[in-house]
C-alpha positions in Angstrom: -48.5 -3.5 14.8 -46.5 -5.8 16.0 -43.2 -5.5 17.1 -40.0 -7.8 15.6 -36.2 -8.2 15.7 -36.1 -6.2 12.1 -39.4 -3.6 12.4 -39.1 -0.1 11.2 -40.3 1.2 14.7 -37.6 -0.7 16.0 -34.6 0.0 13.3 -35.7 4.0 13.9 -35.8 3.6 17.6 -32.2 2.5 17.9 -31.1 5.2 15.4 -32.7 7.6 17.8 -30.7 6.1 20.1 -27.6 6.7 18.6 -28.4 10.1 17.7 -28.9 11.0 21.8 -25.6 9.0 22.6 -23.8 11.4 19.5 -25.2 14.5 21.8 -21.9 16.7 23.2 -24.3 16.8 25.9 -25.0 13.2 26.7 -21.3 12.5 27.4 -20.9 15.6 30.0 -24.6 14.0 31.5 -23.5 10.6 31.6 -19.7 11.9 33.6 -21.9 13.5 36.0 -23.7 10.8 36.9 -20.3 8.7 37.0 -19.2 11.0 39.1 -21.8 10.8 41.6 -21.7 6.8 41.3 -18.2 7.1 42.4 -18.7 9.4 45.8 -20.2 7.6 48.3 -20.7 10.6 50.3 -22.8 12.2 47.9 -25.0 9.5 47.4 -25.6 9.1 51.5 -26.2 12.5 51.7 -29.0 11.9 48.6 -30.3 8.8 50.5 -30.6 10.5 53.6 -32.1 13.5 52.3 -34.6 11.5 50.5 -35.5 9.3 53.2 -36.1 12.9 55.5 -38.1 14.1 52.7 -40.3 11.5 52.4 -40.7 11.3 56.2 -42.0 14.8 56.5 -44.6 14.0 53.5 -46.1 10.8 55.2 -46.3 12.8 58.5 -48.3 15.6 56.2 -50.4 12.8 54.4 -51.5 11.9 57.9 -52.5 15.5 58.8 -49.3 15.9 60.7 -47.3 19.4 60.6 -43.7 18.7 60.6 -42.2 20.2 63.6 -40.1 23.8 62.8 -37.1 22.2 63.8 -37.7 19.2 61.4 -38.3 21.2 58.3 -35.0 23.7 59.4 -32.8 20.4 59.9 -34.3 19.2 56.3 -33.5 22.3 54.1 -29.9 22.8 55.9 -29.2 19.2 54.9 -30.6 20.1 51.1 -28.7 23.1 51.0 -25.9 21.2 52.0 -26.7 18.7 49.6 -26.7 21.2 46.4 -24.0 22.9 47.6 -22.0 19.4 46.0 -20.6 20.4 43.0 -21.0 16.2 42.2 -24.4 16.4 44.2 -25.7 19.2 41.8 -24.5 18.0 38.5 -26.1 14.6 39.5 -28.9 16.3 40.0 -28.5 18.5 36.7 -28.1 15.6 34.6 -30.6 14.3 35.7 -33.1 16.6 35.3 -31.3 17.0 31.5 -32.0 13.3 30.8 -35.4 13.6 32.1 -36.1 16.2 29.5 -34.9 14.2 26.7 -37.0 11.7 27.9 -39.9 13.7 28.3 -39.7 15.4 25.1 -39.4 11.9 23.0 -42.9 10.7 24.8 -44.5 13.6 23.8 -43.7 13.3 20.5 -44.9 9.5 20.8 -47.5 10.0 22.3 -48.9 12.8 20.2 -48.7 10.8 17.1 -50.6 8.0 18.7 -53.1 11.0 19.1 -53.2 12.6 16.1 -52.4 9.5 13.7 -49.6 11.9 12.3 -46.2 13.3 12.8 -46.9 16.1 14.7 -46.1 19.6 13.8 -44.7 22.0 17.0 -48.3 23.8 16.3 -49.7 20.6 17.8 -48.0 21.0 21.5 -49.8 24.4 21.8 -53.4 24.7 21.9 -55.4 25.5 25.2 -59.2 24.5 25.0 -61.0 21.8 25.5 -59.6 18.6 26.2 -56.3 20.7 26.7 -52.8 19.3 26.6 -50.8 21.8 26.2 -47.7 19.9 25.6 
């Protein structure tokens, strides 16, 4: 299969497209993340936070313990952090968009599996070779 300017894989993947963009929720995602764009603030406070976080993981991938104080000043900062109503909806549309996402692979990816559309049925059997979906 290969992939052209006018393939049917492609025509459909763009009207997918257009059918997330028509989504009520896509526009209220796509304002949060604006949002969050806009306030520089926020995103400090998510560059910092990230940049602790993945400090006290590389000391624990090294067999390190992260000191009491280290993990108290980290969760006061992410409580802080959430506390953002632009913080949280960034983080909420986020999380919303990443579900999309998620949700089209599996459907992808299934039918690469299965050499069919797949059926909800499909997403939901435990056994061998599990993937429950």
């Amino acid at each position: 299969m290969t992939q052209t300017e006018n393939s049917p894989v492609l025509e459909k993947t763009l009207e997918l497209c257009e059918v997330i963009l028509a989504q009520p929720e896509f526009g209220a995602m796509r304002q949060q993340l604006d949002d969050f764009m806009a306030n520089e603030p926020a995103q400090s406070a998510y560059r910092d936070l990230s940049e602790m976080g993945a400090a006290l993981r590389e000391k624990q991938h090294h067999g390190i313990s992260p000191t009491p104080a280290e993990v108290e000043t980290f969760e006061q900062r992410r409580e802080e952090f959430l506390a953002d109503p632009v913080a949280r909806g960034f983080l909420d549309a986020q999380q919303a968009m990443q579900e999309v996402r998620d949700t089209v692979n599996r459907y992808v990816t299934r039918t690469f599996e299965l050499g069919r559309k797949p059926s909800p049925d499909d997403f939901h059997s435990c056994g061998s070779g599990c993937s429950c979906g």
